[in-house]
C-alpha positions as CSV (number, residue, x, y, z in Angstrom):
1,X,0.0,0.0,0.0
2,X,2.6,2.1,0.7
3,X,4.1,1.7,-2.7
4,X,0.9,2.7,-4.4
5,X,0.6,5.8,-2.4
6,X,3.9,7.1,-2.7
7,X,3.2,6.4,-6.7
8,X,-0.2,8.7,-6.3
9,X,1.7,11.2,-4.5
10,X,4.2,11.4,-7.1
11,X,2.3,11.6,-9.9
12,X,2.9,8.0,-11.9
13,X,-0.4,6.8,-11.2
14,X,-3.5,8.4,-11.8
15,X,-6.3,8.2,-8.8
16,X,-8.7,5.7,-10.3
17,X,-5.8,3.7,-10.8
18,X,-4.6,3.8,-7.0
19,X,-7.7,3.0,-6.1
20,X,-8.2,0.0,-7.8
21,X,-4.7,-1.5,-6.4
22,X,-5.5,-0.7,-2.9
23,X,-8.5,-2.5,-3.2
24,X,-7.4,-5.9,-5.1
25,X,-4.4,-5.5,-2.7
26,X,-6.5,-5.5,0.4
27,X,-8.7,-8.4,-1.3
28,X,-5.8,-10.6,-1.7
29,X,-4.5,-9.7,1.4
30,X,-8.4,-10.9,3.0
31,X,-8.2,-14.1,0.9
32,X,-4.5,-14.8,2.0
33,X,-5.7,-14.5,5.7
34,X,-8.5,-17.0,5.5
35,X,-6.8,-19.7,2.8
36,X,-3.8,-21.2,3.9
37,X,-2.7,-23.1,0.6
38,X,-3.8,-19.2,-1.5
39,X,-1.0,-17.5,1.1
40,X,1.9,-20.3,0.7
41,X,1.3,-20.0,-3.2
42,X,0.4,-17.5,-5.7
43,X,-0.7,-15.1,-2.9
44,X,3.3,-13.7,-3.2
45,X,3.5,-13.2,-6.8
46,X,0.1,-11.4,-7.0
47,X,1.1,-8.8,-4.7
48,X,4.1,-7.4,-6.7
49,X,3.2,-4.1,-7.8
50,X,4.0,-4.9,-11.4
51,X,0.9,-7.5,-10.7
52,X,-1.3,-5.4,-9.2
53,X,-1.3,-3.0,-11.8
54,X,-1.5,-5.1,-14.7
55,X,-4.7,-6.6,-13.0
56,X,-5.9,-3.5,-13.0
57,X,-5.6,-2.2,-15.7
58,X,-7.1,-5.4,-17.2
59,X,-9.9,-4.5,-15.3
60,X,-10.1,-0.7,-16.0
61,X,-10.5,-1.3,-19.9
């Protein structure tokens, strides 16, 4: 989260954009918490911020 907000701050990602990460991070983050075998396996990789944003912007076209 702290990536995505220092990115908004600086100006390389828009608002809507921000947004969006936060909220699949903090998703992911939920799912990780209540599935064991999600946490010990893609759970890591889907959190990158490369990831996140990609998955976003999938979903914001």
């Amino acid at each position: 989260m702290n990536t995505i907000i220092q990115k908004l701050r600086r100006g390389t990602l828009d608002e809507k954009t921000a947004s969006m990460m936060k909220r699949l991070a903090k998703d992911k983050m939920e799912r990780a918490i209540s599935d064991r075998a999600y946490a010990n396996g893609p759970y890591e990789s889907e959190m990158v911020q490369e990831a996140l944003l990609a998955e976003t912007q999938k979903y914001l076209k």
